[in-house]
C-alpha atoms as an extended CHARMM CRD file, in Angstrom:
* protein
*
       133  EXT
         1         1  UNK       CA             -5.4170000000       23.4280000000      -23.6170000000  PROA      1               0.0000000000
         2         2  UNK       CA             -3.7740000000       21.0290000000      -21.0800000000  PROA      2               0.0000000000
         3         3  UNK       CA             -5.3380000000       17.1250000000      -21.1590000000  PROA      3               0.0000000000
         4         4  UNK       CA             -7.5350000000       16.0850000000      -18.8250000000  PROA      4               0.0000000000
         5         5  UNK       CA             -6.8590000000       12.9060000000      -16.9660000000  PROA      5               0.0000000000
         6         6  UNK       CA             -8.6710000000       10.4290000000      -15.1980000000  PROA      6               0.0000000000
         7         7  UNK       CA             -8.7440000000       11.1350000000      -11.2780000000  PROA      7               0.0000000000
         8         8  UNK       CA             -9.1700000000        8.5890000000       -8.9830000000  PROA      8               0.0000000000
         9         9  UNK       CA             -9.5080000000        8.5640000000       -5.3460000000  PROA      9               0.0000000000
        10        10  UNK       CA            -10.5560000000        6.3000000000       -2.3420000000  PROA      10              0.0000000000
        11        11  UNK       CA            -11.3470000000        7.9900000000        0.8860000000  PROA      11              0.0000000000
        12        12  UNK       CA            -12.5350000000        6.4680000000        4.3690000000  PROA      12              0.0000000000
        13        13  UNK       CA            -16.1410000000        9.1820000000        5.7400000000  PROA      13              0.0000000000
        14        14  UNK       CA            -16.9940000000        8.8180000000        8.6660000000  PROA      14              0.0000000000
        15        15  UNK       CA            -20.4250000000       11.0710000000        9.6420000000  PROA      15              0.0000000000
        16        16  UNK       CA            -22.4480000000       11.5290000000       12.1500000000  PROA      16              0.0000000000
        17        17  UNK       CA            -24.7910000000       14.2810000000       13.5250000000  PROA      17              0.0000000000
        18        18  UNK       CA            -22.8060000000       14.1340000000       16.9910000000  PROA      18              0.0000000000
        19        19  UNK       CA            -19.1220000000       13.3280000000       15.4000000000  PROA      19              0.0000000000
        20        20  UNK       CA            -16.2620000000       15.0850000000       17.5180000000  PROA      20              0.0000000000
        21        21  UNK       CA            -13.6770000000       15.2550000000       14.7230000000  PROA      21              0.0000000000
        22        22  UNK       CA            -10.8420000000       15.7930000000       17.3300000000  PROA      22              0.0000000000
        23        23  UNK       CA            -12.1430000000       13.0060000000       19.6340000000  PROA      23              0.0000000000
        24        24  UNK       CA            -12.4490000000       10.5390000000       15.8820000000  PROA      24              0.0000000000
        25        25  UNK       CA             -8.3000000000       11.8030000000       15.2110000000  PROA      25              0.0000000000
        26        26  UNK       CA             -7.2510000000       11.1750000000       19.2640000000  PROA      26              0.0000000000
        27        27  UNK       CA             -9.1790000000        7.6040000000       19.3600000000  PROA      27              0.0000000000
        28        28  UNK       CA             -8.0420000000        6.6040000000       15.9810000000  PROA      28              0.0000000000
        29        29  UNK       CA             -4.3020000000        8.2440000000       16.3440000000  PROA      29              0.0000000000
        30        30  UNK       CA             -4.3780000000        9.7180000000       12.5520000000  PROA      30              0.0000000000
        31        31  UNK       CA             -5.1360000000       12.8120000000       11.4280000000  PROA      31              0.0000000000
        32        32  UNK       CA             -7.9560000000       13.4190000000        8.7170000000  PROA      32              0.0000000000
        33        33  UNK       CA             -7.5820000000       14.8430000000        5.5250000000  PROA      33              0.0000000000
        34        34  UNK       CA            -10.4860000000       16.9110000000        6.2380000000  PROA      34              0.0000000000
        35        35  UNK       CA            -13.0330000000       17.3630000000        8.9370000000  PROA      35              0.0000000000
        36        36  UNK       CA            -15.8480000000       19.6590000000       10.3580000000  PROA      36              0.0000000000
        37        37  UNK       CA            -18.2600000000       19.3010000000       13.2830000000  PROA      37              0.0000000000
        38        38  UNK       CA            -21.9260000000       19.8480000000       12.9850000000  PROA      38              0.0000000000
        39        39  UNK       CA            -23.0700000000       23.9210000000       13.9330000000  PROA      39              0.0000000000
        40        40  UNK       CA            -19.2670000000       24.9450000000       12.6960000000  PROA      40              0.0000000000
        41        41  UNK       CA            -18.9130000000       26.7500000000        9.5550000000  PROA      41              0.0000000000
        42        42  UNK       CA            -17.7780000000       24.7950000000        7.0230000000  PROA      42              0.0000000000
        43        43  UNK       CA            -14.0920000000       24.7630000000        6.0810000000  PROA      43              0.0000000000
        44        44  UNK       CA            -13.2230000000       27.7800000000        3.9010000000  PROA      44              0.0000000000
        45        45  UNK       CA            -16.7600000000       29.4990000000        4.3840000000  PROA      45              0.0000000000
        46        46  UNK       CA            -17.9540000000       32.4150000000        6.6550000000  PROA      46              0.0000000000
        47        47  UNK       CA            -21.6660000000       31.5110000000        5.1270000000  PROA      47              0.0000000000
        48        48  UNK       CA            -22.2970000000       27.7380000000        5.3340000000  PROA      48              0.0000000000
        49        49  UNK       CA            -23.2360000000       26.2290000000        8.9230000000  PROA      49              0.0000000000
        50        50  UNK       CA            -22.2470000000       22.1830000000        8.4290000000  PROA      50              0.0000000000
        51        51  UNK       CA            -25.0570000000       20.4520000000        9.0450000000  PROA      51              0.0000000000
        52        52  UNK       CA            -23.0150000000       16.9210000000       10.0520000000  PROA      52              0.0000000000
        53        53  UNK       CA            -20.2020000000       16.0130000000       11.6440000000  PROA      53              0.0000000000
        54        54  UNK       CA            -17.2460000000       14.7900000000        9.2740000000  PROA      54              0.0000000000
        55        55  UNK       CA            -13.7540000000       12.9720000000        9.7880000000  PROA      55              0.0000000000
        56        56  UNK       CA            -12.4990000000       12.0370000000        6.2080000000  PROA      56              0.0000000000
        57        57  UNK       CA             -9.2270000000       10.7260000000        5.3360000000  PROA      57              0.0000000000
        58        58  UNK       CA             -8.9760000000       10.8380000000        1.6660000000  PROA      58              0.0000000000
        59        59  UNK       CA             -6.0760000000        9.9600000000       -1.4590000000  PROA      59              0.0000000000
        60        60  UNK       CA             -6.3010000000       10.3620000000       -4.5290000000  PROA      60              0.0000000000
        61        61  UNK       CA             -4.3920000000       10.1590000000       -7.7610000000  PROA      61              0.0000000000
        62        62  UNK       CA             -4.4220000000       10.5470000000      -11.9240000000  PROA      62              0.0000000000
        63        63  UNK       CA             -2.0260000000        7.3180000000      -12.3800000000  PROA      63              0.0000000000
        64        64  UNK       CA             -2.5370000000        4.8290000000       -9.8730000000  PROA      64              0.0000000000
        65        65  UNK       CA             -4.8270000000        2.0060000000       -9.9560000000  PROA      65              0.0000000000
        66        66  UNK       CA             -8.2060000000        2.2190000000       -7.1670000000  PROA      66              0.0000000000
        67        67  UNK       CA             -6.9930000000       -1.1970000000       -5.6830000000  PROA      67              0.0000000000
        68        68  UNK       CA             -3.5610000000        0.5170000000       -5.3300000000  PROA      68              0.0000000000
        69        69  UNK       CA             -5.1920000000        3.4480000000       -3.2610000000  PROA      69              0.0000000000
        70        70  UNK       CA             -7.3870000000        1.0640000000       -1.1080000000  PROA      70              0.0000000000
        71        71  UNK       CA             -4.2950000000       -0.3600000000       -0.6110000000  PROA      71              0.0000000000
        72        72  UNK       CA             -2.7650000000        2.6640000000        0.5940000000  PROA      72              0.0000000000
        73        73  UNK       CA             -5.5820000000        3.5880000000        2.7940000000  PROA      73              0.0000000000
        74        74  UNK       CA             -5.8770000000        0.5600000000        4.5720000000  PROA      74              0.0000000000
        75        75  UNK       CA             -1.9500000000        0.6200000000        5.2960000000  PROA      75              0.0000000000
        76        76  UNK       CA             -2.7290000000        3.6010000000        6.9240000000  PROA      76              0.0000000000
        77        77  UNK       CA             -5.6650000000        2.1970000000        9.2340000000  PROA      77              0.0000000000
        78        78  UNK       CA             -2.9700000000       -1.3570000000        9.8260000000  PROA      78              0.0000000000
        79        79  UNK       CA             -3.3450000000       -1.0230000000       13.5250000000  PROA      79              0.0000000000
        80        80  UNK       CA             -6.3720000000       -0.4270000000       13.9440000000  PROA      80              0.0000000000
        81        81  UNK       CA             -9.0660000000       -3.4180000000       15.5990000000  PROA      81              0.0000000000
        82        82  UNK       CA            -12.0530000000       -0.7140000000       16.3580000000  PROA      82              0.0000000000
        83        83  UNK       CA            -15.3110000000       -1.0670000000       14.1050000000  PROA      83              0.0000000000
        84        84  UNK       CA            -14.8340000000        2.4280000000       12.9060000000  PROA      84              0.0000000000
        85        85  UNK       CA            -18.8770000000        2.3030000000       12.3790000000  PROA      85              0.0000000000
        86        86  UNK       CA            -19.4170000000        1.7410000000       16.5630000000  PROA      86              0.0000000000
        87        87  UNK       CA            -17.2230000000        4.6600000000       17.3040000000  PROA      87              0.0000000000
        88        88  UNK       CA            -18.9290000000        7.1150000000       19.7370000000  PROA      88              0.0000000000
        89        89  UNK       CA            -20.8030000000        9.6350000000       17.5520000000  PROA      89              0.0000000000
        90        90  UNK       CA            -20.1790000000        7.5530000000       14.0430000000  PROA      90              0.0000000000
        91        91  UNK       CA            -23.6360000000        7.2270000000       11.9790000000  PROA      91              0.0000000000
        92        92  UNK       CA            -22.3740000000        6.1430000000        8.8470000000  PROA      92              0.0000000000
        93        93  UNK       CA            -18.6050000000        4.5870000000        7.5930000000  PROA      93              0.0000000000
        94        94  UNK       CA            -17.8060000000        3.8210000000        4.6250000000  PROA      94              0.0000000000
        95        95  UNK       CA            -15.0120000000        3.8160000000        1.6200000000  PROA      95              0.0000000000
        96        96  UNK       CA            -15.3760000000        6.1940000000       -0.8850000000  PROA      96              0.0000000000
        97        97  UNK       CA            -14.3760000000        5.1190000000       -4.4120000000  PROA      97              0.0000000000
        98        98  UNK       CA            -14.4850000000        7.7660000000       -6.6220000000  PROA      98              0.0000000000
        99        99  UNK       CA            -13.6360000000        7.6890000000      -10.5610000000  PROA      99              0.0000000000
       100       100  UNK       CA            -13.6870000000       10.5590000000      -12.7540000000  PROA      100             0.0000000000
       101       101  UNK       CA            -13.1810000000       10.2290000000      -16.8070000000  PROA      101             0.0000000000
       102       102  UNK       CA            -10.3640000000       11.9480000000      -18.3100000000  PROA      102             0.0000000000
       103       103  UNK       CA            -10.9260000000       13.5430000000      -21.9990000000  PROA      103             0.0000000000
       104       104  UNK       CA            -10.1030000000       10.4080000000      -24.2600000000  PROA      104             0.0000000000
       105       105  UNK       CA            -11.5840000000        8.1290000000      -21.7400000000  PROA      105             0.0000000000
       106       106  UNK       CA            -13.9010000000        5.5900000000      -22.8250000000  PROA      106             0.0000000000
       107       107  UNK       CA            -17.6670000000        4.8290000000      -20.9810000000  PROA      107             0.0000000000
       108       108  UNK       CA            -16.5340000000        2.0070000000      -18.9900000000  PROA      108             0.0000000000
       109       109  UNK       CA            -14.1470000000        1.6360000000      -15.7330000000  PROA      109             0.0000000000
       110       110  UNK       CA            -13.0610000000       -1.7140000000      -14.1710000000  PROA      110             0.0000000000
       111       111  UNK       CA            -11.0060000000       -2.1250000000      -10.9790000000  PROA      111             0.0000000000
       112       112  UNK       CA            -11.1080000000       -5.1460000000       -8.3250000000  PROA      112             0.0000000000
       113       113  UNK       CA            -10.7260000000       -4.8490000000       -4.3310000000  PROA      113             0.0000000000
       114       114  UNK       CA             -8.5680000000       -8.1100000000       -3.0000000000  PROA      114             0.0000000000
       115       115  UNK       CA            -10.0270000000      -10.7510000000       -0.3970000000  PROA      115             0.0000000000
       116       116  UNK       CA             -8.0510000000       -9.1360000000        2.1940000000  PROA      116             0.0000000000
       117       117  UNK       CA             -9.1910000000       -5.5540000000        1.2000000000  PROA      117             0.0000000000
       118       118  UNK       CA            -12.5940000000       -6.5790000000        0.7060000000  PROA      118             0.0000000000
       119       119  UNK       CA            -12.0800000000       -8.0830000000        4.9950000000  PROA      119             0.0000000000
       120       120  UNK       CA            -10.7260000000       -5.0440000000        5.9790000000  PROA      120             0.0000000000
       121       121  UNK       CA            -13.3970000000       -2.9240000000        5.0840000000  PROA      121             0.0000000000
       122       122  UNK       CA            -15.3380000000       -5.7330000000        6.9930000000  PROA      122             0.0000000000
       123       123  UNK       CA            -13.5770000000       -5.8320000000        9.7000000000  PROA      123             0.0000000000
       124       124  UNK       CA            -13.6240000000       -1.8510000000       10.3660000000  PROA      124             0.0000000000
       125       125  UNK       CA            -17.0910000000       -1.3300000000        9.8860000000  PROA      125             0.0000000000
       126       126  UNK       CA            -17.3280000000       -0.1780000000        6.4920000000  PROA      126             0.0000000000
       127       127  UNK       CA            -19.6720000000       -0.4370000000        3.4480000000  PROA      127             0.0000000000
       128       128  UNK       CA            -18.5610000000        0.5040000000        0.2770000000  PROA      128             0.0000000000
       129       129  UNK       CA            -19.9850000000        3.2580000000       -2.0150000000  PROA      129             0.0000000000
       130       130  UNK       CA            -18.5130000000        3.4060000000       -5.8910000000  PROA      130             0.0000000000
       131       131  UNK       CA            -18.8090000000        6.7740000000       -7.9200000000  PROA      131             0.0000000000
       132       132  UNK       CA            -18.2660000000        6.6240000000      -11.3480000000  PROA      132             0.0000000000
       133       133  UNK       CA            -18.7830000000       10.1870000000      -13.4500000000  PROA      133             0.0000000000
């Protein structure tokens, strides 16, 4: 039976009930991770109708630290001066921080965001939502 690690990942959501994925990835110049718009079916399903609008753009990773993947993120977003959160169609915006134990993992998790991280996520709009499982 084959370990199971820690996974971390950070992603950026942006939702919305009106969100044009395609309009989200031609404003922004990046394309997401993973998307769907509100009344499609939902990626990978012939059953389930989304019921919101999605542009994600998500990393993750078993080794590397969360502040490492913020960092990542945020490199990705470098040019970009647009509150994400006032975006035509954009209801919420946030980062994603997502932890999941591994096997031998202990009950705890620490990890820090810098000062300039920490004013990026200002400075596009975005709150910040921490999972821990």
């Amino acid at each position: 039976m084959e370990e199971k690690k820690p996974l971390k990942s950070v992603a950026l959501y942006l939702r919305g009930h009106e969100l044009d994925p395609v309009y989200i990835s031609q404003k922004l110049g990046i394309q997401p991770t993973r998307s769907q718009k509100k009344g499609n079916f939902k990626a990978g399903s012939r059953k389930f109708i989304a019921k919101i609008g999605i542009w994600a753009l998500k990393i993750k990773s078993e080794s590397r630290t969360i502040s490492d993947l913020v960092g990542e993120l945020f490199d990705k977003m470098a040019d970009q001066s647009i509150r994400l959160d006032r975006i035509v169609g954009v209801e919420d915006a946030h980062l994603d921080i997502f932890f999941a134990f591994g096997d031998d993992e202990k009950d705890s998790v620490e990890f820090m965001l810098t000062k300039d991280q920490i004013g990026k996520a200002s400075q596009l709009g975005l709150s910040i939502c921490v999972t821990v499982m």
